[in-house]
C-alpha positions in Angstrom: -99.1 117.7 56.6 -100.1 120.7 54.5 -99.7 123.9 55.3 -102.7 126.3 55.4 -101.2 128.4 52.7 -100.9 124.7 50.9 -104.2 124.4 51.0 -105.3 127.8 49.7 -103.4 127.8 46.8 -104.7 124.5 45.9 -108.4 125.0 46.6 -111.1 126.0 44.0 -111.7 129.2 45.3 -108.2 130.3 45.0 -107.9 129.2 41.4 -111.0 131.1 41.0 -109.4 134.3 41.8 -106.4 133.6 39.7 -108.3 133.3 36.7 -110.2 136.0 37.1 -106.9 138.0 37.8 -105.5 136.8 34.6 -108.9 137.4 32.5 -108.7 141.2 34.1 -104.6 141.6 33.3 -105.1 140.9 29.5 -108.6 142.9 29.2 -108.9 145.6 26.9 -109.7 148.3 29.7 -107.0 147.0 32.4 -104.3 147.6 28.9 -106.0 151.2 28.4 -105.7 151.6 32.2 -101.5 150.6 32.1 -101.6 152.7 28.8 -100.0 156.7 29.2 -102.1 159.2 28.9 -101.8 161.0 25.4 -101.5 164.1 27.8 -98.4 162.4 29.9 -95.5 165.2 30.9 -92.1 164.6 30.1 -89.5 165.0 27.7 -91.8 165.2 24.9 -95.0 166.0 27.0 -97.6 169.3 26.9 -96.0 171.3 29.5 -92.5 170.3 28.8 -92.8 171.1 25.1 -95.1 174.6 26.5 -92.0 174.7 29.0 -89.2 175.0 26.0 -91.2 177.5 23.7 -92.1 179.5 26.5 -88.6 180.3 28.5 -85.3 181.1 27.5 -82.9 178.4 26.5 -80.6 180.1 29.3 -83.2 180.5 32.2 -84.0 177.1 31.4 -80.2 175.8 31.5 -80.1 177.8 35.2 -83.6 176.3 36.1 -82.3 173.0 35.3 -79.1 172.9 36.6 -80.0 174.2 40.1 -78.9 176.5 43.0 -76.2 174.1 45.0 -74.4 173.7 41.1 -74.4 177.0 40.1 -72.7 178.2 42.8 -75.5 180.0 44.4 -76.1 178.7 48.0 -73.7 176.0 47.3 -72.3 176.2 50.7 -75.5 176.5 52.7 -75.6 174.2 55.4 -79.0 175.3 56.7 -80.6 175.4 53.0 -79.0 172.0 52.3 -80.4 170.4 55.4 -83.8 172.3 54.8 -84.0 170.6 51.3 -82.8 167.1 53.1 -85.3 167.1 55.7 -88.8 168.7 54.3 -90.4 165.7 54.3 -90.6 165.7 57.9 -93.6 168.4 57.2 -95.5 165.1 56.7 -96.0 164.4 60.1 -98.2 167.1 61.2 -100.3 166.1 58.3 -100.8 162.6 59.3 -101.3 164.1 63.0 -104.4 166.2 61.5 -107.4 164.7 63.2 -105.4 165.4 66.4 -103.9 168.6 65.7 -107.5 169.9 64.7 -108.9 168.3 67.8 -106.8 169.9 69.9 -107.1 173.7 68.2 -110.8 173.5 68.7 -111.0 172.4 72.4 -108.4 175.5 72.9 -108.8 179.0 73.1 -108.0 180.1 69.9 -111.3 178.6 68.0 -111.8 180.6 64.9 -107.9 182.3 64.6 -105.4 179.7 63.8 -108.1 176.6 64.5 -109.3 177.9 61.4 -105.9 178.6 59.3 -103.9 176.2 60.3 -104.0 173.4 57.9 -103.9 176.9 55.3 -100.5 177.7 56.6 -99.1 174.1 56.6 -100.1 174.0 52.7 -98.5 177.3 52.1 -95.4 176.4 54.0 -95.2 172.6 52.1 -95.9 174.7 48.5 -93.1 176.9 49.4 -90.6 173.8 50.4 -91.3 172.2 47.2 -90.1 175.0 45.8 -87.3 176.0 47.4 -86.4 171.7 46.8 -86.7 172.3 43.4 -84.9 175.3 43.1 -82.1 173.8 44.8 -81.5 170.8 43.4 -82.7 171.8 39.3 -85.9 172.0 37.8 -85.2 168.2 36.0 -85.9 166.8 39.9 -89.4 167.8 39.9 -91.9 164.7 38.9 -93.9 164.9 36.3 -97.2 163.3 36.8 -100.2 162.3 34.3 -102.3 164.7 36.7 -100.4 168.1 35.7 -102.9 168.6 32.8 -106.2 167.2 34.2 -106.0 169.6 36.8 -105.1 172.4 35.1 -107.9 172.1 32.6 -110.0 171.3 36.1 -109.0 174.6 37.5 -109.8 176.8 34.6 -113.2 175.2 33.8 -114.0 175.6 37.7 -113.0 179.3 37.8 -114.7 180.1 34.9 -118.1 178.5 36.1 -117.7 180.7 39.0 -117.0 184.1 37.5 -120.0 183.2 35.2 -122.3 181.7 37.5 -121.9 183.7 41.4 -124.6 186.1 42.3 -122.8 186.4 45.3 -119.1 186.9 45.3 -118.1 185.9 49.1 -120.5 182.8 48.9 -119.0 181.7 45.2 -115.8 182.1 47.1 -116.3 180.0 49.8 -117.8 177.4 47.8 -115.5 176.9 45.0 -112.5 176.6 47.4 -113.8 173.2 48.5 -112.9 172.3 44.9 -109.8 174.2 44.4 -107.9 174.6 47.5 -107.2 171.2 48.5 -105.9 169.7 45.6 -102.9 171.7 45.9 -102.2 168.9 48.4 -101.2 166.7 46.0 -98.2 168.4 44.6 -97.1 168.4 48.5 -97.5 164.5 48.4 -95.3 164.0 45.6 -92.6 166.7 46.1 -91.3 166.7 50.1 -90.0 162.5 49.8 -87.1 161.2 48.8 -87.4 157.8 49.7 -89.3 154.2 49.9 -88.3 154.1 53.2 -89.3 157.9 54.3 -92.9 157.2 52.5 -93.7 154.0 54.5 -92.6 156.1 57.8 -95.0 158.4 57.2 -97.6 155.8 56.0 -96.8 154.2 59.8 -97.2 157.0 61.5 -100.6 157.8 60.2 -101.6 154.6 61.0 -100.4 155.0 64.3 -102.8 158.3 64.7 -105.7 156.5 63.3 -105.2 153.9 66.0 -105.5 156.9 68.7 -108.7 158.2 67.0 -109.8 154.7 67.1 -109.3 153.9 70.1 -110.6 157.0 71.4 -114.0 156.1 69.4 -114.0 152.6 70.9 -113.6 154.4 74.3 -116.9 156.4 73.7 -118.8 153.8 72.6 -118.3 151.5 75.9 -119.0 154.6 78.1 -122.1 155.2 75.9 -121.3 158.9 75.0 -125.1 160.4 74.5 -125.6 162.0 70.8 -127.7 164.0 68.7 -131.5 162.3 68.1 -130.5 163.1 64.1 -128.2 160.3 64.8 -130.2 157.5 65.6 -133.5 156.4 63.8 -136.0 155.1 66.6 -137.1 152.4 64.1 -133.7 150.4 64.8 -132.9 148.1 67.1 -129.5 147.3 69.1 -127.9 151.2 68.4 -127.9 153.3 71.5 -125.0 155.6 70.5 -122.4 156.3 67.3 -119.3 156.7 68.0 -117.4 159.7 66.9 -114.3 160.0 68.4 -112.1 163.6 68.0 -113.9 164.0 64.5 -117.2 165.0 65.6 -118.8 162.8 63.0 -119.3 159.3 63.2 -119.6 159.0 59.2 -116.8 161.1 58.8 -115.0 159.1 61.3 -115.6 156.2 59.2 -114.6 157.6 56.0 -111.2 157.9 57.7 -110.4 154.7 59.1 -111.8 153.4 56.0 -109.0 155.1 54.5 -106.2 154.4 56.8 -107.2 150.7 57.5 -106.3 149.1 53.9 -102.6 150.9 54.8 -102.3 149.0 58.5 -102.9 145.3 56.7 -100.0 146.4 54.2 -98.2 147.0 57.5 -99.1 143.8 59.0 -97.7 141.8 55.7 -94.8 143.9 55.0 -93.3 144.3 59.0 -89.9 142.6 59.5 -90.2 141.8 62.9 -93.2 140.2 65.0 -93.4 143.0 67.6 -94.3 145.5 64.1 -96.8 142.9 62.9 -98.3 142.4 66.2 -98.6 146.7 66.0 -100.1 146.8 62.9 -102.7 144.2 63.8 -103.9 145.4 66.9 -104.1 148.5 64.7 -106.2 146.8 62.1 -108.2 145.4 65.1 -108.8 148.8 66.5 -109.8 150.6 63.4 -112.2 147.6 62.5 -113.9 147.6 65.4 -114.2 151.6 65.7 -115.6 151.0 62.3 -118.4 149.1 63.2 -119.4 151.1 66.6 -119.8 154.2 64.0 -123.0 152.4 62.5 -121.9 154.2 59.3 -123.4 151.7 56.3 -121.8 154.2 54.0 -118.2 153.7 55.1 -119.0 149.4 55.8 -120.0 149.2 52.1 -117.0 151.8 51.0 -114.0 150.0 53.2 -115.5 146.4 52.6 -115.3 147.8 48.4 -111.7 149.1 49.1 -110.5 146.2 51.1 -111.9 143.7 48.0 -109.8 145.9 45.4 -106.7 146.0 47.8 -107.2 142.1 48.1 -108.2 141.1 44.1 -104.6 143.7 43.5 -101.9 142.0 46.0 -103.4 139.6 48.7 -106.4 137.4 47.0 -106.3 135.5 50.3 -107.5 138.4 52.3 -110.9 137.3 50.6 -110.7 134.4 52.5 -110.9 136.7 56.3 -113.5 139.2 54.6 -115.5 137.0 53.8 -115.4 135.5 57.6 -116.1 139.1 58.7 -119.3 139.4 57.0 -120.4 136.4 58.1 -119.1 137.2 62.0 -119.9 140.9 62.2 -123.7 140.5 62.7 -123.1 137.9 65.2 -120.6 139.8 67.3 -122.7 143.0 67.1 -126.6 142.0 66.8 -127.0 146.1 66.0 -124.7 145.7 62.7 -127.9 143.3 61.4 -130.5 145.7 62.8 -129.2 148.9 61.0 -128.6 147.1 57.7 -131.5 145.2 58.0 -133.6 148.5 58.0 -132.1 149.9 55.9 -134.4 147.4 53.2 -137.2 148.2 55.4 -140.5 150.2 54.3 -139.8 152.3 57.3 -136.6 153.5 56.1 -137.6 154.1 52.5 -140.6 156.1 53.6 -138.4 158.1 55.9 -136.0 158.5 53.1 -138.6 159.9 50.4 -140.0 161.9 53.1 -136.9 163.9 54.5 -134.2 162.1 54.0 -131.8 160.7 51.5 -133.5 159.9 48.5 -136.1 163.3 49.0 -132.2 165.6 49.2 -131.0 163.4 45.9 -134.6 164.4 44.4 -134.0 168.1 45.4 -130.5 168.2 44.1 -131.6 166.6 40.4 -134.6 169.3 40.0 -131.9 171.9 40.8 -129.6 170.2 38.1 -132.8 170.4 35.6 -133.2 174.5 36.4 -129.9 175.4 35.3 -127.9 172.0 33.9 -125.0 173.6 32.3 -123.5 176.2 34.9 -125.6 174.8 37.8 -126.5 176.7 40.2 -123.5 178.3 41.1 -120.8 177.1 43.9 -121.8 176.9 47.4 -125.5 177.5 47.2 -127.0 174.1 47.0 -126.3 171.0 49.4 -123.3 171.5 51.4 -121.9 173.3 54.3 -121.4 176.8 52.9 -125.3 176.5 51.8 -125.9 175.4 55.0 -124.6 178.9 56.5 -125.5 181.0 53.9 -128.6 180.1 51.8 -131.7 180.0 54.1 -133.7 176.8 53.8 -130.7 174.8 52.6 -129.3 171.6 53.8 -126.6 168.5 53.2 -127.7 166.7 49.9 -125.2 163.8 51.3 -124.0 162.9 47.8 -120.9 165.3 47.0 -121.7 164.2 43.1 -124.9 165.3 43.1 -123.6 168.3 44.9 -121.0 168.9 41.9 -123.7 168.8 39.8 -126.5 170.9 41.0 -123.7 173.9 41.7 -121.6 173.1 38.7 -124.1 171.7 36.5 -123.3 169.3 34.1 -119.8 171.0 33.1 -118.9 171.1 36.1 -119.4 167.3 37.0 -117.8 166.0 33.9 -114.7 168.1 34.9 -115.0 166.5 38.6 -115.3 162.9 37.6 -112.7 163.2 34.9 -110.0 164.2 37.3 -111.3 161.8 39.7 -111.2 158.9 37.3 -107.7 160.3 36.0 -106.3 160.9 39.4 -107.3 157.1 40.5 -106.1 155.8 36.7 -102.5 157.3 37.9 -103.2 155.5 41.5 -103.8 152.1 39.4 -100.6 152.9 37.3 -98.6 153.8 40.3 -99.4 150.4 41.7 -98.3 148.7 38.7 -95.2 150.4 38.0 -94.0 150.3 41.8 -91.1 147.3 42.1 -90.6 147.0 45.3 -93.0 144.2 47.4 -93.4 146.4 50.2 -93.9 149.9 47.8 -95.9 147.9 46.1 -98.4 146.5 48.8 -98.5 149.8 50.5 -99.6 151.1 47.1 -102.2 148.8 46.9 -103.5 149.8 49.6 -103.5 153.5 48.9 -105.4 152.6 46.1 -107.8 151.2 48.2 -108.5 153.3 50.8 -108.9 156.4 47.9 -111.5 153.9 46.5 -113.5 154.0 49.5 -113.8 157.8 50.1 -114.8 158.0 46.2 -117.2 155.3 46.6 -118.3 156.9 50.4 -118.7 160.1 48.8 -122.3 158.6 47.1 -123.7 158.7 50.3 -122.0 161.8 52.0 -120.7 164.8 51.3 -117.1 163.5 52.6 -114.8 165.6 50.3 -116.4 169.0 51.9 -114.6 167.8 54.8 -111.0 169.7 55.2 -109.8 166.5 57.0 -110.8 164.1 54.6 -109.8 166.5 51.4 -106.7 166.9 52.8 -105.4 163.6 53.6 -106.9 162.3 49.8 -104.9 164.7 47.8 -101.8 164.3 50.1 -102.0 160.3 50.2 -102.7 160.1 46.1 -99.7 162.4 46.3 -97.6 160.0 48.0 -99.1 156.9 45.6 -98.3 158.3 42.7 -94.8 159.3 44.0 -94.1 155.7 45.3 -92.5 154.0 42.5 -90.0 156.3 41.6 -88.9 156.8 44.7 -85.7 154.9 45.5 -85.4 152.3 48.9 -82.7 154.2 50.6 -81.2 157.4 50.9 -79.2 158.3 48.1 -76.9 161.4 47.9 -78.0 164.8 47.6 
């Protein structure tokens, strides 16, 4: 008798999928996609070769050869086992929804509610440094991302100092670009191993099962919401749920994230009790999913899941599919909501006040200055919101990007997005390890759907959802060079 794996692999479908795999893998773009960057760091890279002419031959020697072997804090127990066990900083990070949660319920809303996450990145810059120091400058990883965002940085800075009538606002509003990229380098610096990565990767899954859960809770007890949140037009939706996030499209930006990372865990556990974790964890992230009523994040995680599945499980098209066809059935309000949203209802409330009537606003901004824009954080986000009178969400951070930054500014944005997901698709290919490699994959997936939810919401304004993108591409593009076990220090 066959074996339902048997039978995939032999069916139509499947050979479908193969070829199409095989026409993408000797493509033109998917070679220039596996192809380094011109700009790639290294021994004969831009910033090594700005690195040689720029420093002494002996500072360099030092830099390279490190503290512990040039005698200098050789025999510090406590530096050593600092260096050893910064990755650990990781945890709080993948604990952020709660963390945040739990600062703003407190007594302390507005001190260190609202610095928090600030001093976490300061302290994870200042352990990759001291890791660095410590073990030689020739341990730091050179990424394909080094010069993007240094080109990003300085074309963002100077669209400021040209274009910011008013300093503290122009502040405010570029650091949404700036200050949470700096996340990245955290990502790829603090691990050390396969092993500690896909920890941290659990863990984080393991939170987002909390918040689901949480969300699920809400929805069953029929939590009561904002008006703004519902549209009286649809059927079958008496209440979003939001869980510790506040937001139930932010909410569904970040389980469309983290649940592409708990079906890597489902295929890659070595034990039944960790499968039967991660898919209850699927299960709970999926259904939280739906009970947001977000058809931005359904159409970004179904999008990331298909990218996950077409780069290392083609048979996960097989139980997507089923869920597209199940969904409506098990939750009549999943039909209603996307239903309307092809309605004349919806379309007239959308040229009216909502959507499309923002996206309109935010292109005749573009047309009044479309260079410099308008200048940063005084059109369609949340430091508008506070400081311009009259202002509002545009709920497309691209449009955003352009209307502030103008056109320079979103060529800058969507080159270093398009190069920082390149080096995501590059990480995946290069990482040798089946379980690195899936749990790539699926990093590459879930970044895919915040990019792709970011057409329809202003997700990256969010610190929570900035932070974990730069710190997860981090970890991607960190993944295949990191070795399985623990190797000496």
């Amino acid at each position: 008798m066959l074996k339902p794996v048997e039978i995939y692999s032999s069916s139509s479908c499947c050979r479908f999928f193969r070829a199409v795999r095989e026409a993408w893998h000797h493509s033109a773009f998917a070679r220039w996609l596996r192809r380094e960057p011109v700009w790639l760091t290294g021994k004969s890279g831009f910033v090594q070769l700005t690195w040689s002419a720029a420093v002494p031959a002996g500072w360099r020697s030092r830099a390279a050869q490190g503290l512990h072997n040039t005698g200098t804090f050789a025999g510090s127990s406590l530096l050593r086992t600092i260096v050893k066990n910064a990755w650990l900083l990781l945890f709080p990070l993948g604990a952020y929804p709660l963390i945040d949660y739990a600062l703003r319920r407190g007594e302390i809303q507005g001190g260190l509610a609202g610095t928090w996450d600030e001093l976490l990145l300061l302290a994870g810059l200042v352990l990759v440094a001291v890791r660095i120091a410590y073990r030689g400058l020739g341990t730091y990883r050179y990424t394909e991302l080094e010069v993007p965002l240094f080109v990003y940085f300085g074309v963002f800075l100077f669209l400021f100092l040209i274009r910011s009538p008013e300093t503290a606002v122009g502040i405010e509003g570029v650091r949404v670009y700036l200050e949470y990229i700096f996340w990245f380098f955290v990502g790829t610096g603090l691990l050390d191993t396969g092993r500690q990565a896909r920890v941290f990767l659990a863990w984080f899954v393991f939170v987002c099962t909390v918040v689901a859960l949480y969300g699920i809770g809400q929805y069953i007890a029929g939590v009561p919401v904002p008006s703004t949140w519902l549209d009286q037009a649809e059927a079958g939706v008496r209440t979003r749920a939001f869980s510790v996030i506040g937001s139930p499209n932010v909410l569904g930006s970040l389980l469309a994230l983290c649940l592409p990372l708990s079906i890597a865990g489902f295929y890659t556990a070595g034990c039944w009790r960790r499968r039967a974790g991660y898919a209850l964890a699927a299960a709970a992230m999926a259904l939280c999913l739906v009970f947001t009523f977000s058809r931005g994040a359904w159409l970004a995680v179904f999008l990331g899941l298909v990218l996950f599945a077409l780069i290392s499980k083609p048979g996960l098209l097989w139980a997507l599919g089923a869920a597209v066809l199940l969904a409506p059935v098990a939750s009549p309000g999943i039909t209603g909501r996307l239903l309307y949203l092809f309605s004349f209802s919806y379309l007239a409330s959308s040229y009216r006040s909502g959507r499309i009537a923002r996206w309109q606003a935010a292109l005749e901004r573009l047309s009044l200055h479309p260079l410099a824009g308008e200048g940063f954080g005084r059109f369609g986000g949340a430091v508008a919101t506070r400081a311009i009178p009259g202002s509002f969400y545009v709920d497309n951070f691209y449009l955003k990007t352009a209307a502030e930054g103008g056109l320079i500014g979103l060529a800058t944005f969507l080159w270093v997005i398009f190069a920082a997901w390149r080096a995501g698709y590059r990480a995946v290919r290069a990482a040798a390890q089946p379980a690195s490699k899936m749990f790539a994959a699926a990093c590459l997936g879930g970044l895919t759907a915040v990019l792709l939810h970011n057409f329809v919401e202003n997700i990256f304004e969010t610190p929570l959802m900035s932070t974990l993108f730069w710190l997860l591409l981090g970890v991607l593009v960190a993944l295949p060079h990191l070795p399985a076990e623990e190797g000496r220090d």
